[in-house]
N, C-alpha and C positions, 0 to 999 in steps of 0.2 A: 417320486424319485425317477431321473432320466435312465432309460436303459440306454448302455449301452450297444449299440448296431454287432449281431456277429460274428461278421467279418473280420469287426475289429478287436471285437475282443478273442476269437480265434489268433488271430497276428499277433493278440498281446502273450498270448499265451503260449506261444510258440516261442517269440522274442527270450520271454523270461525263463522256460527252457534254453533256449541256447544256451543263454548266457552265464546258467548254472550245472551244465552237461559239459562233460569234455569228450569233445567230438573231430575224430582224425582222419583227412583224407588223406591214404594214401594213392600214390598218381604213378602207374608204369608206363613211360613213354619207349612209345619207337616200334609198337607192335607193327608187323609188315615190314620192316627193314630186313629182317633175317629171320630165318627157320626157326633158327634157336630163342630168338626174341618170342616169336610168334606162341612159340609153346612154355616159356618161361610167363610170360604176362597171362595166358589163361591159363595155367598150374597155381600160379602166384594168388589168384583172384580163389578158384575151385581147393587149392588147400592153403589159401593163406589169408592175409590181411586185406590183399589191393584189392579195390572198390572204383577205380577207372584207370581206363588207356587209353591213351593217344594213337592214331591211326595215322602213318604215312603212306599216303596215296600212291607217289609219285615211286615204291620202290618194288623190284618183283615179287614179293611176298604178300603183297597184298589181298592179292583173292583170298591167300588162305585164311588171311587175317579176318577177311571180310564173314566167311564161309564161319569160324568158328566162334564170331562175333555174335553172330545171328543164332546159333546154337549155345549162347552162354548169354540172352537176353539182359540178363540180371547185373553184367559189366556192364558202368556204363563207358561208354566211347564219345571220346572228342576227335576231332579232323585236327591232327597237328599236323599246321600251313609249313610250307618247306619252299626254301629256293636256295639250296647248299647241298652240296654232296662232299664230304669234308673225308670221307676214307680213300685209302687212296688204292686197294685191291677191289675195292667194288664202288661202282659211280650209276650217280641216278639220274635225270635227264627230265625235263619240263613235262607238262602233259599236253600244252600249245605251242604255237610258234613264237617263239620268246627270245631271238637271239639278242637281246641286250643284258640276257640274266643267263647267259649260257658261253662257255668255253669252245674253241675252234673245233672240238667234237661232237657238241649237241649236249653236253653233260653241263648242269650245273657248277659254277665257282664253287672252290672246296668251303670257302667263308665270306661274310658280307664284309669285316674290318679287313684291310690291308694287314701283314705277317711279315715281321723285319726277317729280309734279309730272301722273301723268295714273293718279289713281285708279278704282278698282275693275276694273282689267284683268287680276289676278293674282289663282290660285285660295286664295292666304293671307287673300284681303281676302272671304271668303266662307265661308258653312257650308258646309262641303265633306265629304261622307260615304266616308267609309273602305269601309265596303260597295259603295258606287257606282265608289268605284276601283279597287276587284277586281275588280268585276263586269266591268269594259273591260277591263282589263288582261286577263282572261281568257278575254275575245272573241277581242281580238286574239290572243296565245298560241294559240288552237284555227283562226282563219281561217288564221294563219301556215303552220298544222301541216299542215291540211286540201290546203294548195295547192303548198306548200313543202316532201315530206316529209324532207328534210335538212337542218334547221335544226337548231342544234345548240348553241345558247346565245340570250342573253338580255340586251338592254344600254336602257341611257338615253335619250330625246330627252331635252335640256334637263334632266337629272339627277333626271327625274323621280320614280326608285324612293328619291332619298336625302335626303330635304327635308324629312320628319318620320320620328321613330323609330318611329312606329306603321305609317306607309306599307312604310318600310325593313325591319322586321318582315315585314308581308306579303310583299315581293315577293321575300325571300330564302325562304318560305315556300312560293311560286310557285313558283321555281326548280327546290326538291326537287323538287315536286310533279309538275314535269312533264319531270325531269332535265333540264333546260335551264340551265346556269353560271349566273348573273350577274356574279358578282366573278371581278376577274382576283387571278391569285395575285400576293402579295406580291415574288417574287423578277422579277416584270417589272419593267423599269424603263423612263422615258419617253424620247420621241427626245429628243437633243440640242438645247437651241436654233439655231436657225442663220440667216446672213443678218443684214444690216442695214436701220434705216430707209432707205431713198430709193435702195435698191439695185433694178438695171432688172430684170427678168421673167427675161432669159439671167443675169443675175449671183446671183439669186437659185435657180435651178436649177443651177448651178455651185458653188452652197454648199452646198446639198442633196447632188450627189455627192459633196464634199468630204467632209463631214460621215458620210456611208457609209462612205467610204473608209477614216474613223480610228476606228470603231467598234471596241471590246475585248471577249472574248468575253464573255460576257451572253443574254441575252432584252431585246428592245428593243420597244415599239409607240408606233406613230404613227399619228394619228386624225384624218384631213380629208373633208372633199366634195366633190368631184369634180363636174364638172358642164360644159356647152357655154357660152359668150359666143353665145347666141341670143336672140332675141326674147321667147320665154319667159322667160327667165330674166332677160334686162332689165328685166322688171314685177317682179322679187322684192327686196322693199324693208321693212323695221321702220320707214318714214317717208316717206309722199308728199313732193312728187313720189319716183321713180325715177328715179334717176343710173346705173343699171346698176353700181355699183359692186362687187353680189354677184356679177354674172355675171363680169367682169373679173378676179374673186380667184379664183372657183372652177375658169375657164378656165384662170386659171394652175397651179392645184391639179392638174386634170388635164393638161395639159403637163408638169409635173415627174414623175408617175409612169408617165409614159409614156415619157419623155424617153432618147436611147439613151445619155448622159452616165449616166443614172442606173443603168440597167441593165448598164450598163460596171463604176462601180463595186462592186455589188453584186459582179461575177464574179471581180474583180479582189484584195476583201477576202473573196472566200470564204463570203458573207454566205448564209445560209440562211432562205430566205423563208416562214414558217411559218402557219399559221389558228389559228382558237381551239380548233379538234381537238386541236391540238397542246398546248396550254396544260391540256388535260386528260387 
C-alpha cells in the first residue's frame, strides 16, 4: 500500500478542517489614525473578538500604535497601504517626496475617484506617478517592518492598491517582494448582512450575535473600525461642521466586539476566531 508523503496528508487534514470548522476573521482597521482608534482596536482584540489590525503608517498615532502592538504580540497586524487623507479636521501627508500623490500642502488628496461637484481633490484628477507610489508604498512597508517585526500581510486604506491595473500590478508585486499577502484567498466569504435601518445600538448588537450564532461551517471576515465616542473623534468628519456622527458609529463598532452577547455567541456556535496567519 502507497503511503502517503506527510506533508501532505498534514495539508489534507487541515484542508478538511477548514472546510467543516466555522472560522471568523474579524479585521480592525485604521489603528494609528487616532488615539481613540489606537486603544479601541487593542481593547477590541484583549476583551473582544478582533484577531487583526491594520496599521497606518503615514498618520501621527502611529508610534503608539506601533509601541502597543509590540506589547500585544498575539494581534496580528497588517501595513494598511494609504495614499488619501479623506478627513478634513485632520490630514496626513506622504512619508517621501511624492508630489504627484499630494495637495499644494504636502497632504495627501482626500480620495483616489474624482467627487461631483468638488473638483480636483482626488488623485485620478492629477498626474499621478506610479514611481512616486511605490516609492511610499514602500516606505511605509519597511517603517511598518522596522517597528512592527510581526506584521504579516498587506491590506487597503480606501482600496488604494486596486484602482488602476498598473498600481494593482505593483502592489501584488510588493507583496511577493516583501512576503507580505495582499489578497485574501477566494474561498473567504463576507459577514452576513445584518440589522436593520432605525434599529437602536442594543438591537443592533443582538443582530450581530444572532447572525454568529447561524453561521455554516466556512471561513467568514468582517471589516470595521473600532474607535471611542471622545472628543477626538467628534472632530472626525468628510464635511464641516462636525456632528460626531463618526464617533457615534465607531463607538458602537467597538461596543459590538466587545460586547459579552457577542462573545457568547461565538462559544456557543463553536466559532473559531482566526488572523490572516491563518488564511496563509
Amino acid at each position: 500500500m502507497r503511503k502517503i508523503p506527510l506533508a501532505l496528508a498534514v495539508l489534507c487534514s487541515i484542508t478538511l478542517s477548514a472546510q467543516n470548522d466555522i472560522r471568523l476573521l474579524i479585521r480592525a482597521d485604521d489603528i494609528g489614525s487616532f488615539r481613540s482608534a489606537n486603544l479601541a482596536c487593542v481593547d477590541s482584540y484583549t476583551k473582544g473578538i478582533v484577531r487583526s489590525t491594520e496599521v497606518m503608517v503615514c498618520c501621527p498615532w502611529f508610534p503608539e500604535a506601533a509601541r502597543m502592538l509590540n506589547e500585544n504580540p498575539g494581534l496580528d497586524a497588517g501595513v494598511h497601504l494609504m495614499i488619501t487623507s479623506e478627513w478634513v479636521g485632520c490630514k496626513w501627508a506622504p512619508l517621501t517626496k511624492a508630489p504627484s500623490i499630494a495637495d499644494e500642502n504636502g497632504y495627501f488628496y482626500p480620495f483616489i475617484w474624482p467627487v461631483q461637484g468638488k473638483p480636483g481633490i482626488a488623485i485620478r484628477e492629477h498626474d499621478w506617478k506610479l514611481e512616486e507610489i511605490e516609492a511610499e508604498f514602500r516606505a511605509q512597508i519597511e517603517l511598518a517592518k522596522k517597528h512592527i517585526p510581526h506584521v504579516s500581510h498587506l491590506s487597503a486604506h480606501m482600496g488604494c492598491t486596486n484602482w488602476d491595473p498598473k498600481v494593482k500590478a505593483m502592489a501584488k508585486r510588493l507583496a511577493k517582494e516583501y512576503g507580505l499577502p495582499l489578497e485574501v484567498p477566494e474561498y473567504v466569504k463576507p459577514f452576513p448582512k445584518f440589522g436593520e435601518k432605525g434599529m437602536s445600538n442594543e438591537q443592533l448588537i443582538d443582530a450581530f450575535a444572532k447572525t454568529i450564532e447561524t453561521l455554516e461551517p466556512g471561513t467568514y471576515r468582517y471589516v470595521e473600525h473600532p474607535s471611542y465616542n471622545t472628543p477626538e473623534m467628534k472632530g472626525v468628519s468628510l464635511n464641516y461642521p462636525e456632528n460626531g456622527k463618526v464617533a457615534g458609529e465607531r463607538q458602537l463598532v467597538t461596543d459590538m466586539l466587545t460586547s459579552g452577547k457577542v462573545k457568547k455567541a461565538v462559544e456557543k456556535n463553536k466559532v473559531k476566531l482566526i488572523d490572516h496567519k491563518d488564511l496563509q
